[in-house]
C-alpha angles and dihedrals in degrees: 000000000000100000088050104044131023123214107212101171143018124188114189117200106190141185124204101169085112108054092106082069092046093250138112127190128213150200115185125188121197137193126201152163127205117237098196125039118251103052113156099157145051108213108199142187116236130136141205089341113117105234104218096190147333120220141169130200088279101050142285129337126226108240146176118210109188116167103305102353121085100185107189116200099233082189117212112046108278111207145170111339101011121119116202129190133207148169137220117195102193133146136160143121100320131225127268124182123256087237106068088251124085153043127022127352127186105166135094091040092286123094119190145134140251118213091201128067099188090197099030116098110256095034084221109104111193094101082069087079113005137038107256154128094280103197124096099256100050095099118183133160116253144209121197117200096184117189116199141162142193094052098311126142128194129231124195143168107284138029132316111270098165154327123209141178116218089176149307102016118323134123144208123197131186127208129170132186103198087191120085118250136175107248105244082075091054096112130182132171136174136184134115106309139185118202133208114201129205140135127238123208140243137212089243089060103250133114134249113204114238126205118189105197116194141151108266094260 
């Protein structure tokens, strides 16, 4: 698939009002090109996560989800130079790897994910909580909108865009990595966090910000 579509972005939206029940719930944007003319479909990676629906900015998308393959009818043939959009709303208890490491884990008070399966074919992992490529040269740039609740705060690949509070107390927070990667690197973890700031600096005389996240105790 890699050599016949490129993913270039992928924005998560995800909820995780619901990890006390064991369940997360996901909107993924994605942005492609085809690298070859005739594509008519976009083959993805997601288990054991129920897909609800795929749309684009001009409606909904015909798709097939079977075990780990959610293949979306783009509809007429996409070729060179074009650049598509679509996005999969999706949630559900997600996979964890018979081995103890790997995929996506709720309980404990911290929810967070594993990028390596060590007993899952392929051993990449993203597929356990995002549609994706999930092989380990497919690279794209991210963005993570996390939404949590009960004091918990939300840390992703990237740098800090923004954090907002539409009420109560939940809480959004925006991450973005500008750089590709492939997406079993694509990390995210929440849970009630302290954080301890401080810079580090550089031999050009500058400073790197340093957070050190941690459980209270």
């Amino acid at each position: 698939r890699s050599d016949s579509i490129d993913l270039l972005h992928h924005r998560i939206e995800l909820d995780l009002t619901s990890v006390g029940q064991g369940e997360i719930h996901g909107r993924c944007q994605l942005r492609f090109t085809p690298l070859v003319t005739g594509v008519t479909e976009l083959k993805l990676d997601l288990l054991d996560l129920t897909v609800d629906s795929v749309t684009t900015t001009t409606g909904p998308l015909s798709f097939l989800q079977v075990a780990e393959v959610l293949d979306i009818d783009l509809g007429p043939s996409q070729g060179l130079g074009d650049t598509l959009e679509v996005t999969v709303h999706y949630g559900g208890d997600p996979a964890t790897d018979a081995s103890g490491f790997g995929g996506f884990y709720t309980n404990g008070g911290i929810a967070y994910n594993l990028g390596v399966a060590f007993t899952a074919q392929p051993h990449s992992f993203g597929r356990a909580w995002f549609p994706c490529f999930d092989n380990f040269v497919e690279r794209s740039t991210f963005e993570f909108v996390v939404t949590t609740t009960g004091g918990r705060s939300a840390w992703c690949n990237g740098h800090l865009i923004s954090q907002s509070f539409p009420g109560g107390d939940t809480v959004v927070t925006h991450w973005a990595l500008d750089e590709t990667m492939p997406a079993y690197l694509a990390s995210v973890a929440s849970a009630n966090y302290s954080v301890v700031r401080d810079t580090f600096p550089t031999q050009a005389g500058g400073a790197v910000p340093v957070d050190l996240v941690a459980l209270p105790g």
